[in-house]
C-alpha positions in Angstrom: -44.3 -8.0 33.2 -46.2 -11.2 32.8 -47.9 -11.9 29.1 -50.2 -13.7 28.1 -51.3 -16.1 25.1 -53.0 -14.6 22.3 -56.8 -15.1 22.2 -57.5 -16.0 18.5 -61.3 -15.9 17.4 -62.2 -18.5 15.1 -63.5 -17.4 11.8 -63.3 -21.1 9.9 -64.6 -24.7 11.2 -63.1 -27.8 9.5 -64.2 -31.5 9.0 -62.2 -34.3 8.4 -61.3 -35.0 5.1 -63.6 -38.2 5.7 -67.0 -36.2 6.0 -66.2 -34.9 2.7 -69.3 -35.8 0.4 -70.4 -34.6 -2.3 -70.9 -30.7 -3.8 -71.7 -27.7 -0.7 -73.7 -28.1 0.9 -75.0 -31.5 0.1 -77.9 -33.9 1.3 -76.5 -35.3 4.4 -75.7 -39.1 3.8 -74.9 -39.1 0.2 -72.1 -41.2 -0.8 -68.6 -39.7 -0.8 -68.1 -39.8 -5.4 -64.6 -41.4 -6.5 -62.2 -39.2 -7.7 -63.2 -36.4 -5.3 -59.4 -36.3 -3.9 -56.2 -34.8 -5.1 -54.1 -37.6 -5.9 -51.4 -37.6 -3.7 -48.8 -37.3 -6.1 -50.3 -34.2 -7.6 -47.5 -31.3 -7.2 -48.5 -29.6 -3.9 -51.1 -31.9 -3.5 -53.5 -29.9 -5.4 -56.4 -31.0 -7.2 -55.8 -32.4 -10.6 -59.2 -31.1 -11.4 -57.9 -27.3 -10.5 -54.7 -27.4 -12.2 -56.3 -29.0 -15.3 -58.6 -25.9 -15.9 -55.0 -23.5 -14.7 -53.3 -25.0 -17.1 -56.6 -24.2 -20.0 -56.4 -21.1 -18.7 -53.5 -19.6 -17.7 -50.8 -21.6 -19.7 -49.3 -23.6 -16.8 -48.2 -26.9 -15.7 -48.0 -28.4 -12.7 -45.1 -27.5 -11.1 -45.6 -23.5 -12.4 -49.4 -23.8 -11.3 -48.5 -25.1 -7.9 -45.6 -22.6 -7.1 -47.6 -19.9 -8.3 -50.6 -20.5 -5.9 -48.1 -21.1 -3.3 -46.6 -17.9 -3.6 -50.0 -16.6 -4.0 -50.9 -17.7 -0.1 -47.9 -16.2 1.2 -48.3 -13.2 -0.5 -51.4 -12.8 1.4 -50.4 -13.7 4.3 -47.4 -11.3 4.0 -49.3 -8.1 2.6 -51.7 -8.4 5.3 -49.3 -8.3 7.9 -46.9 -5.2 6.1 -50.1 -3.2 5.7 -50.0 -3.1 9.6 -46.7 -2.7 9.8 -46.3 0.1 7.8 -49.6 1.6 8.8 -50.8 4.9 6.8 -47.5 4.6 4.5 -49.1 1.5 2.8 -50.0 1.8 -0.6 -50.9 -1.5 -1.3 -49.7 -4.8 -2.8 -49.7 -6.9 -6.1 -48.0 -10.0 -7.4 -46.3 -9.1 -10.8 -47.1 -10.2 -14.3 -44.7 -13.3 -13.4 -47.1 -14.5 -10.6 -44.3 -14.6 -8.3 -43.0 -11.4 -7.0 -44.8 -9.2 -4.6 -44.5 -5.5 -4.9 -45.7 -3.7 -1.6 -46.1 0.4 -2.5 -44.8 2.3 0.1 -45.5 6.8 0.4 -41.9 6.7 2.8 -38.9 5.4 1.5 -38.4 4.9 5.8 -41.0 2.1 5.2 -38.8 0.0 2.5 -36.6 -1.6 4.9 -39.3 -3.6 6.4 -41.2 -4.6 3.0 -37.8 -5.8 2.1 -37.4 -7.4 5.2 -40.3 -9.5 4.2 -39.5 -11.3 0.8 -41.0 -8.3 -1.1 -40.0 -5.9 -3.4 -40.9 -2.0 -2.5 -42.3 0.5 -4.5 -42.5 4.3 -3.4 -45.1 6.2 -4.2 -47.1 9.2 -4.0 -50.5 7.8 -2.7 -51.3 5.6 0.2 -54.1 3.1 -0.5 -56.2 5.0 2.2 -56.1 7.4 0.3 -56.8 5.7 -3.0 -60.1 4.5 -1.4 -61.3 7.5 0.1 -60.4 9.2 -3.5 -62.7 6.6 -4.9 -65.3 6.8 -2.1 -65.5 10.2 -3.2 -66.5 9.1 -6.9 -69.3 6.8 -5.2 -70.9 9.8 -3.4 -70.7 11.9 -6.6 -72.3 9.4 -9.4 -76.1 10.1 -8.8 -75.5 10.0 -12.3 -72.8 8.9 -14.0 -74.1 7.9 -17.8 -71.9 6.1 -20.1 -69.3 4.8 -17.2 -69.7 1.5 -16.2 -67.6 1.6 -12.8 -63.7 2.5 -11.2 -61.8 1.1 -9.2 -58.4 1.4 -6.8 -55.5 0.4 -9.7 -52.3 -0.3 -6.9 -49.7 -0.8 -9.5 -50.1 2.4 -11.1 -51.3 3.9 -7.6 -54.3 5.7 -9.3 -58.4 5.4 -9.4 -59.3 3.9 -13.0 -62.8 5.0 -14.3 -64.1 2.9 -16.5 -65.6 5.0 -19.5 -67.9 3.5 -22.7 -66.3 4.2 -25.9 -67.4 8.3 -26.8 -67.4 9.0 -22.8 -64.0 9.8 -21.0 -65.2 13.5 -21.1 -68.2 11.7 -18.8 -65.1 10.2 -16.7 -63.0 12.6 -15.7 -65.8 15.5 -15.3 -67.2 12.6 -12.4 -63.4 13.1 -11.3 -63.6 16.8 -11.5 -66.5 16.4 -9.1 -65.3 14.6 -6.4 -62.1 16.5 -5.9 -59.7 14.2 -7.3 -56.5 15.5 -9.2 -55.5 14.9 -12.8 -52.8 13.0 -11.9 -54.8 10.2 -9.7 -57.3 8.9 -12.4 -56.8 6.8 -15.5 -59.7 6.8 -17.8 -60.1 3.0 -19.2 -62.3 2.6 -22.3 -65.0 -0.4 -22.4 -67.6 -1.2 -24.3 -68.4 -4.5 -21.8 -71.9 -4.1 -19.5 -71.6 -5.7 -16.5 -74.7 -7.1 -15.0 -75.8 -9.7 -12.2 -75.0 -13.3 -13.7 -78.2 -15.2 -12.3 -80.3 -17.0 -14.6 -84.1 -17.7 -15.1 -84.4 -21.4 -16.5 -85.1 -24.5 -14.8 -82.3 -26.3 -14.1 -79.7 -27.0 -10.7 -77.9 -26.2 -8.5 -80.8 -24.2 -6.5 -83.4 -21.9 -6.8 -85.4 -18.9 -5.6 -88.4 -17.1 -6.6 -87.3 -13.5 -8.2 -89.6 -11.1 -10.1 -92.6 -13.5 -10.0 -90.6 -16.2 -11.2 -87.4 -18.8 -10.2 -84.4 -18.0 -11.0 -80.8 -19.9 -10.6 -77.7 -19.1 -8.9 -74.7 -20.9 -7.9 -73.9 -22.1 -4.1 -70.7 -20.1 -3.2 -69.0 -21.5 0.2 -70.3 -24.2 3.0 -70.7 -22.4 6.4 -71.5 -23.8 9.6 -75.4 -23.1 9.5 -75.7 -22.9 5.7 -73.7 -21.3 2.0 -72.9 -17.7 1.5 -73.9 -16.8 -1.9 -74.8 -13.3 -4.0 -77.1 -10.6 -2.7 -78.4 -10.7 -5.6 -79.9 -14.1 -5.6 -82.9 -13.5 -3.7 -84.0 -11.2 -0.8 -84.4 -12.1 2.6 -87.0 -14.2 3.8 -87.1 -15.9 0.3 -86.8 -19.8 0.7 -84.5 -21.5 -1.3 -85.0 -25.3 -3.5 -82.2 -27.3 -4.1 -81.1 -28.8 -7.2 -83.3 -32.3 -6.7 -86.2 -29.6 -6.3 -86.6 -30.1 -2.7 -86.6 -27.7 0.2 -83.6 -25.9 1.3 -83.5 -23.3 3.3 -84.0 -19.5 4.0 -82.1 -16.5 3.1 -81.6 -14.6 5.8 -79.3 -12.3 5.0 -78.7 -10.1 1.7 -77.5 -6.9 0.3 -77.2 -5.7 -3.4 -77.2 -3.2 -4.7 -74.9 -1.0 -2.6 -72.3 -1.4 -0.3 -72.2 -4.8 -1.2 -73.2 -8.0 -3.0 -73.9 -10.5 -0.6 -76.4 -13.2 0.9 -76.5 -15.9 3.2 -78.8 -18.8 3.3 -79.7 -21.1 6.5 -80.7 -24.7 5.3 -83.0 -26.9 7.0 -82.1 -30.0 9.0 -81.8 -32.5 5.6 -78.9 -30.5 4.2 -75.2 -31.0 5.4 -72.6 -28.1 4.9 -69.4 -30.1 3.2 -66.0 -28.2 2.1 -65.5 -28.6 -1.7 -66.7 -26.9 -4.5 -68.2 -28.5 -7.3 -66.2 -28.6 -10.8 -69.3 -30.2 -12.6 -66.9 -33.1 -13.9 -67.4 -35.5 -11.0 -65.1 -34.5 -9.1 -65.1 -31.7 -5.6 -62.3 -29.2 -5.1 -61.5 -29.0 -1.1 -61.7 -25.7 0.8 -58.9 -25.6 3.2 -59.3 -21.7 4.2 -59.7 -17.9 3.8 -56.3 -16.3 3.1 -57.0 -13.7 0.9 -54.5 -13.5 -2.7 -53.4 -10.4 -3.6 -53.9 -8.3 -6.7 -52.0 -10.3 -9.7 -52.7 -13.5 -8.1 -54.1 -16.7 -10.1 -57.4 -17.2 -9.2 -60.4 -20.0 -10.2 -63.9 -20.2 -10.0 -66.8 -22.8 -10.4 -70.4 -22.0 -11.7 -74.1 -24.2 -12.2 -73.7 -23.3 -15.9 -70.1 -23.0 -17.4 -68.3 -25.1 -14.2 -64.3 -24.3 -13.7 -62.7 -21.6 -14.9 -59.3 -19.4 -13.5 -57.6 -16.1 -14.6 -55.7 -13.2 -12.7 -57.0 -10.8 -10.3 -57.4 -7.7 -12.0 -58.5 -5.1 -8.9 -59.8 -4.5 -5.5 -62.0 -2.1 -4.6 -63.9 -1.7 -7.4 -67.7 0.2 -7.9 -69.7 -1.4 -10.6 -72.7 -0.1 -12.2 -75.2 -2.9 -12.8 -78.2 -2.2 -13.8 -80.2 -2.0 -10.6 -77.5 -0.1 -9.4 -74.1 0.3 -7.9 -71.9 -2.2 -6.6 -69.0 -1.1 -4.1 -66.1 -3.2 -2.4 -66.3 -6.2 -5.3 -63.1 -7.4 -6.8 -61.9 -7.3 -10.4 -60.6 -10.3 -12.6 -60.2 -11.8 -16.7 -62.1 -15.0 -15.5 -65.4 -15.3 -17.3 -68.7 -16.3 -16.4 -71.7 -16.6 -17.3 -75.4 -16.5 -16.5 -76.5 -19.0 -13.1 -73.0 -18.9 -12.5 -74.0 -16.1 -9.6 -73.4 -16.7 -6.1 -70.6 -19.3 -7.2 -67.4 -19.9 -5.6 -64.2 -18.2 -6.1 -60.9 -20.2 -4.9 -57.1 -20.0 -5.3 -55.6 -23.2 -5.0 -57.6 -24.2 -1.5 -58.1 -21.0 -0.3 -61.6 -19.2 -0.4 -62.0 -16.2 -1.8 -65.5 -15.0 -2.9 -68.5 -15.6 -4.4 -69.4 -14.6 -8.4 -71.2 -11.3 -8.6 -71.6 -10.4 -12.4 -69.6 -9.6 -15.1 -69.4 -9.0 -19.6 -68.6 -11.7 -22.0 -69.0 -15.6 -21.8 -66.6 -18.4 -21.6 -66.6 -18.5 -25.6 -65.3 -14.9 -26.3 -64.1 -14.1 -22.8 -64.9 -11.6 -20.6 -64.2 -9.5 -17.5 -66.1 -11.1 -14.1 -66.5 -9.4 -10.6 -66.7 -11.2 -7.2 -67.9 -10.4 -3.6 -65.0 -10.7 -1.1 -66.1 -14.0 0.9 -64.3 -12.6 4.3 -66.4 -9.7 4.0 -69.2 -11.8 4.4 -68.0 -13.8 7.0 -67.4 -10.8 9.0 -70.6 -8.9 8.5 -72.8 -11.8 9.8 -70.2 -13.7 12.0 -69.9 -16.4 10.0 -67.7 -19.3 10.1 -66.4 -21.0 6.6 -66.5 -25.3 6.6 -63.1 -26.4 5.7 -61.3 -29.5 5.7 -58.3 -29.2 7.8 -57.8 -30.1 11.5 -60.4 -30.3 13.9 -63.6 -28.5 13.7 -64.5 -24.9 15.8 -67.8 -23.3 15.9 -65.9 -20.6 18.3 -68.2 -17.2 16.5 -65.6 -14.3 15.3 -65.5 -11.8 19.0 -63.4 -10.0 21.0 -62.2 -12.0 23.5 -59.8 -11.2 26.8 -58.3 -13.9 28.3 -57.1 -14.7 31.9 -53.3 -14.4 33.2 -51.2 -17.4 33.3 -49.1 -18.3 36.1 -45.8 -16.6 36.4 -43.0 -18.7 34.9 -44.5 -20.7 32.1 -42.2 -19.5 29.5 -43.9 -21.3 26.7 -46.9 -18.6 27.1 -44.8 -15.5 27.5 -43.6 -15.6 24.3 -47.0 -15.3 22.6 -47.0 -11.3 22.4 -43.0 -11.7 21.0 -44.6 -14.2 18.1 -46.7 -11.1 16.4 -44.8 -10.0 13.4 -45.8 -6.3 14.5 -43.9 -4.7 17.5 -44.8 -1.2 18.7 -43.7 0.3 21.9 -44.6 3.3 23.6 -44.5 5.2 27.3 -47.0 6.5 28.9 -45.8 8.8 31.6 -49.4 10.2 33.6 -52.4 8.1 34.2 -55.5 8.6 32.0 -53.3 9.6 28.7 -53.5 7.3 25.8 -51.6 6.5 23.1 -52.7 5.1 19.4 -50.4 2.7 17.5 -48.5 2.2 15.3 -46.6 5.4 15.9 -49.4 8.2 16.4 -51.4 6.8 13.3 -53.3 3.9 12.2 -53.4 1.1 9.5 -54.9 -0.4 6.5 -57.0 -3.7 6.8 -58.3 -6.3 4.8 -61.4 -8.3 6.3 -59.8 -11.0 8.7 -58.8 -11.3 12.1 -56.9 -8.8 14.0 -55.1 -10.1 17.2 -53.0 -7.7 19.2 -51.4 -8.8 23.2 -50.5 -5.8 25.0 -47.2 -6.0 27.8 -48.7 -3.7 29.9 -45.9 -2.2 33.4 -46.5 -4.1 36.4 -48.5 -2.8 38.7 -50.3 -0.8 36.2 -53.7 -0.9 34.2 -53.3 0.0 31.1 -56.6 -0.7 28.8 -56.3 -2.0 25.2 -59.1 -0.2 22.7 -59.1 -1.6 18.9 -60.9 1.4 16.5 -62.3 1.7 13.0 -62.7 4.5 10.8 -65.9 5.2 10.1 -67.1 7.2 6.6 -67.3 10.1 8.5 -63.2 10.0 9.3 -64.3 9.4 12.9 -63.2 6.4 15.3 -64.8 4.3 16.8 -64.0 1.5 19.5 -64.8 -2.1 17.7 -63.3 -4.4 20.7 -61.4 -3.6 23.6 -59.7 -5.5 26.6 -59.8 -3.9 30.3 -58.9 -4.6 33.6 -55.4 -5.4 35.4 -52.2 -6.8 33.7 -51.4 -7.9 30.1 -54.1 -7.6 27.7 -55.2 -9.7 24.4 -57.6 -9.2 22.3 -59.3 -10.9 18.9 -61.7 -9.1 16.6 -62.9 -10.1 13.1 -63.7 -7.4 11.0 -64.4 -6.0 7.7 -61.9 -4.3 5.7 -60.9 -0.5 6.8 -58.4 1.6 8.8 -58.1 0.9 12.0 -55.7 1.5 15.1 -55.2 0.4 18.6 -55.6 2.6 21.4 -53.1 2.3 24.9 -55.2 3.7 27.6 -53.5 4.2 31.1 -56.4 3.9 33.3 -54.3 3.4 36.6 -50.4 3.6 36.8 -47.5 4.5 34.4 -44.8 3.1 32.2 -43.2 1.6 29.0 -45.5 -1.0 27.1 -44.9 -3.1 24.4 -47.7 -4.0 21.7 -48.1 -7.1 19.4 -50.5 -7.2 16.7 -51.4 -8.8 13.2 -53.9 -9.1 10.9 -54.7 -12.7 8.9 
């Protein structure tokens, strides 16, 4: 059986750490500010800037700060790749309260070998986190109204739905519970008294602007792309043209959603404005955006805003609804940072790793408060964008499915591309025009990011390769496939979801082996 090399879509472009100018994106040209770098003897390399507001924050210095985003990255990486692994048994991952350990939640104790396998530490439980979400799906479809509750959200570690409740209302919170079907023993009722709402601001000052309501309000540039920034939904509508912060023109939004399934927005700049990866800590200095691995729940986590600049915490939750004031919010993640208002549309980071862009919150940077954030791969995904970074060389390649060609037999450096994916799956399929789905029968649990699979398909035979979603309807769907004779790869960028791959025996029979991975 010959294989072939995976065909990974790019879903980031870097620049040299040379183009690196000044805050994203910024006026092409300007002068590159001293003190923008990490020092070099900074532990992990990080910026000095970053840790500094971690160690405010959080307590820690610069050896603890470093290790624990470290493990924070690998966690990531490693979560992302067990929720395939371990397909509808996941129940989701966290770091612990010492920032260190990660804790996969697993419904089959058949399942721990592998989490243990891994570095992590496995949990059984009752509930998969499939059906943790479709539990709180279920509360989104039943809030018409929901007075006195303020949002809920997918709790992993205690592998229930928390409804968050005003103080006088938990008999609000778990009748909403009562109505969607869920059972006692899957909620937690969380008393609050904090009101989220959007964090934009209407007052004249940088880092850009758009025209809301009649008048200009600011928000906060989240991440550089190739064509532009992602940013909140919330920060203007599309076709709304954006000023930068020295009041000239800027671009277009073209893109935005809020309230709803999301909080989200991208804006196309003109031709005078150059996309750079940093983020701006408003102390002179730029933090560098590397990439997109996502942190788990538990993970440390920083974020820089137009009005309050740096400041880091813990993330708190996934998945949560939150009930602004022009309405519900789904899919936006939880955490202790706080913000304030213009901070909207800002950046989210751990260590160098983008994460998301500021959505609202309760509080201020004086008392504290509680602060929620758009997942920035969601974004990317949605509108096939590709994130600015500053490592390597730089790829516009857009986010697709993409086949690739055979290679000649005997180059053994290529044939062990489909033995490098962490997930292996066989199967046999023993009459032409049966199919198979994988892992085993079922299907998995996704993140937004990349998902690259290289099928080892029998010689002689032509097996088809089909990657599916679920849909809110419980229904499949095909989202990329790869056809035709021989091995098969395939690269798709998606958002967050369950999905499965599909074996399809179009001509021939035989034993196959499958390869696949999420990052």
């Amino acid at each position: 059986m010959q294989r072939r090399p995976i065909a990974v879509a790019a879903v980031v472009a870097v620049a040299g750490a040379a183009a690196v100018a000044f805050t994203l994106p910024s006026l092409a040209g300007t002068e590159e500010k001293s003190g923008s770098r990490a020092a070099s003897d900074t532990p992990g390399d990080l910026s000095p800037q970053l840790l500094a507001a971690m160690k405010r924050d959080l307590g820690l210095d610069g050896e603890q700060a470093a290790t624990r985003l470290a493990r924070s990255e690998w966690a990531g990486g490693v979560s992302a790749t067990l929720a395939a692994q371990t397909g509808e048994d996941f129940g989701g991952a966290w770091l612990a309260s010492d920032g260190t350990t990660l804790k996969v939640a697993v419904t089959d104790s058949g399942a721990a070998s592998a989490v243990k396998a891994a570095g992590a530490v496995p949990v059984l439980v009752k509930r998969s986190e499939a059906e943790l979400d479709a539990a709180k799906t279920r509360l989104d479809a039943a809030a018409a109204r929901a007075d006195g509750l303020t949002g809920w959200y997918v709790d992993v570690a205690t592998n229930k739905v928390v409804v968050v409740a005003e103080p006088g209302e938990k008999s609000e919170a778990l009748a909403l519970a009562r109505k969607a079907g869920l059972a006692s023993d899957a909620v937690t009722v969380k008393i609050s008294d904090a009101q989220p709402k959007p964090l934009f601001d209407v007052r004249g000052a940088d880092p850009y602007f758009v025209d809301v309501g009649g008048g200009q309000a600011r928000c906060s540039i989240g991440f550089s792309v190739t064509t532009g920034f992602v940013t909140a939904g919330h920060c203007g509508e599309e076709g709304t043209a954006t000023t930068g912060f020295n009041n000239q023109a800027q671009g277009t939004v073209e893109f935005s959603v809020f309230p709803g399934a999301a909080d989200m927005g991208f804006v196309a700049v003109n031709g005078n404005w150059t996309p750079r990866p940093v983020v701006n800590d408003f102390k002179g200095n730029e933090l560098p955006v590397a990439g997109n691995t996502e942190a788990p729940v538990g993970a440390a986590i920083c974020r820089s805003g137009s009005t309050t600049g740096t400041f880091c915490g813990t993330v708190l939750a996934k998945n949560q609804t939150v009930r602004y004031p022009e309405g519900a919010v789904t899919g936006l993640t939880r955490t202790n940072v706080c913000a304030e208002g213009g901070d909207s549309g800002g950046p989210w980071l751990s260590g160098d790793q983008a994460q998301g862009v500021t959505s609202g919150g309760s509080g201020d940077c004086t008392a504290g408060g509680e602060t929620f954030f758009q997942p920035l791969n969601e974004i990317l995904a949605a509108q096939n964008l590709t994130l600015v970074t500053t490592a390597g060389e730089e790829s516009t390649t857009p986010p697709t499915a993409a086949p690739t060609t055979a290679p000649p037999a005997g180059e053994g450096a290529e044939a062990s591309a489909c033995d490098a994916l962490p997930v292996q799956r066989d199967g046999t399929i023993n009459r032409a025009g049966q199919a198979q789905a994988q892992p085993n029968g079922g299907a998995y649990r996704a993140r937004a990011g990349t998902h690259s699979a290289c099928l080892d398909a029998p010689a002689g035979a032509d097996f088809d390769l089909l990657l599916q979603q679920r849909n809110n309807r419980g229904q499949f769907r095909t989202v990329a496939r790869s056809t035709g004779a021989g091995d098969k790869t395939l690269s798709f960028a998606g958002r967050s979801g369950t999905y499965r791959y599909v074996v399809v025996a179009t001509a021939g029979t035989g034993a196959y082996s499958l390869g696949f991975n999420v990052q």
